[in-house]
C-alpha positions as CSV (number, residue, x, y, z in Angstrom):
1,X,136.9,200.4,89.3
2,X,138.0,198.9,92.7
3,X,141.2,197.0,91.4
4,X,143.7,197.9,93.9
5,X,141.1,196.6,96.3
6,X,140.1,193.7,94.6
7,X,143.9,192.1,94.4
8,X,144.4,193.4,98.1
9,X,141.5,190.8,98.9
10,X,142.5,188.9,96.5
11,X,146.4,188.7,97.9
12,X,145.0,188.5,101.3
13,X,142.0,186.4,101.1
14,X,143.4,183.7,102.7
15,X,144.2,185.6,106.2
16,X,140.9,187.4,105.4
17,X,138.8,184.2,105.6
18,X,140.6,183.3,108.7
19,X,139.5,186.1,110.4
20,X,136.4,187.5,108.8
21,X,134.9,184.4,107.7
22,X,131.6,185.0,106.7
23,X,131.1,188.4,107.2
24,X,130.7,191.4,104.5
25,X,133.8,193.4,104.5
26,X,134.5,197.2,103.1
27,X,137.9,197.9,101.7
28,X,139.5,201.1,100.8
29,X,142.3,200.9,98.9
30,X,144.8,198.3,100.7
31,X,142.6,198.6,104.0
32,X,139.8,196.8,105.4
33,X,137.3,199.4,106.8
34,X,135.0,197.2,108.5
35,X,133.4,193.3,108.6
36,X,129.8,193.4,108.9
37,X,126.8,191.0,109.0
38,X,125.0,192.4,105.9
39,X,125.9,194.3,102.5
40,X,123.0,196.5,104.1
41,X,125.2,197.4,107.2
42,X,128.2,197.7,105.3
43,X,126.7,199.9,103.2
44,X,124.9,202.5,105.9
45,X,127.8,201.9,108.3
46,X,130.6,203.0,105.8
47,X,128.7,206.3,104.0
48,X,128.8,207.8,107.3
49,X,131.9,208.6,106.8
50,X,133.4,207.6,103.0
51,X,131.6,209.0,100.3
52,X,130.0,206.2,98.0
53,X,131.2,204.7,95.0
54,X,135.0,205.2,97.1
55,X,135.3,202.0,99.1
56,X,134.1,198.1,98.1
57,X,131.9,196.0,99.7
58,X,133.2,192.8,99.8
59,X,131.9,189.2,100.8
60,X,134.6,187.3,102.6
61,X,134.8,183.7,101.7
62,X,137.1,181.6,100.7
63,X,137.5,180.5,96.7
64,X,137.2,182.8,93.6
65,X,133.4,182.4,94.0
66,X,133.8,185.3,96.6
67,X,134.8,187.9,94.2
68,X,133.1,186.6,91.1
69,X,130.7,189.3,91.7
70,X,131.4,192.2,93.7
71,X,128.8,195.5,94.7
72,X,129.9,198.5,94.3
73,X,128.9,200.8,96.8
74,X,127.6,203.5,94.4
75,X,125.4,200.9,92.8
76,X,123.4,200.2,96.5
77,X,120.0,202.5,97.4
78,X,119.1,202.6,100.8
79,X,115.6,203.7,101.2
């Protein structure tokens, strides 16, 4: 689940960082949806219009600390 956008991070994480340093992104395939300040955001933001369990949320950080653990968007309850 989500390995075409895990290596498109992966790939790109280097001009990622540079510009999104910090923030929580959503990817959808080979595109970045959004950068947000929370996984919480992210989340709410991005089911507005992609169903869940379809896009991942992302932290964007440099190192492979940053997708050593990775949400899945289906696994979040908002309440």
């Amino acid at each position: 689940m989500f390995q075409e956008e895990l290596e498109f991070f992966k790939a790109n994480q280097t001009n990622l960082v540079n510009q999104y340093k910090g923030k929580i992104l959503v990817i959808k395939g080979k595109k970045v949806l959004g950068a947000y300040n929370s996984t919480i955001e992210a989340f709410t933001k991005t089911v507005k219009a992609h169903k869940p369990g379809t896009f991942m949320i992302q932290p964007c950080e440099p190192g492979p600390e940053a997708y050593t653990v990775t949400i899945s968007s289906n696994e979040l309850m908002v309440t």
